[in-house]
N, C-alpha and C positions, 0 to 999 in steps of 0.2 A: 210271478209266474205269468208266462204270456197264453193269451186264448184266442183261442180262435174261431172264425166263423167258415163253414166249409159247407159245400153244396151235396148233394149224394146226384147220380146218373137221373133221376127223373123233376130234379130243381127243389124238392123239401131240405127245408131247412132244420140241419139236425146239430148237436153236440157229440165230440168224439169223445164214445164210452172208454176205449183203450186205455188212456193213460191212467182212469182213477178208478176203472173196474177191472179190464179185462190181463191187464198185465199182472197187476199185485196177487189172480188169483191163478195164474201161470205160474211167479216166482213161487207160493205158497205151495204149490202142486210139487214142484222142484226143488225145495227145503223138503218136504213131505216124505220125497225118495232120495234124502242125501245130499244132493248138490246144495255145496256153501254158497252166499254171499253172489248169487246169481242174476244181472240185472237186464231185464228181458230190454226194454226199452234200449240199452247202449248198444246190446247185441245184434239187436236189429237195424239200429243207426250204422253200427261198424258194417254188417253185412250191406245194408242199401249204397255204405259209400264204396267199399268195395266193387259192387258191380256195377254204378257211375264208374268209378276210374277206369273199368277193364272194357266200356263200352256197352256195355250190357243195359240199357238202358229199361225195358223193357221189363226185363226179370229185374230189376232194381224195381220195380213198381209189385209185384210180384211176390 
């Protein structure tokens, strides 16, 4: 698994919560009301490259 070191807008140095907190309790919300085999993380990958290709750069960030 790769890690990463990322900056937030005012230069503190933090860890992104996302992948081992805030997604797994997305999917678990989403199992909760029914939707199978749901994976936030790919969905959001698929959507960001999506709107990279279409020029959307901006709402790719977004």
């Amino acid at each position: 698994m790769k890690k990463y070191i990322t900056f937030d807008l005012d230069g503190t140095l933090m860890q992104n919560p996302f992948v081992s907190y805030v997604f797994p309790e997305i999917e678990d919300i989403a199992k909760e009301k029914g939707v199978k085999d749901v994976s936030v993380k790919q969905l959001l990958v698929q959507e960001h490259n999506k709107r990279m290709g279409t020029g959307r750069i901006v709402d790719a960030y977004n």
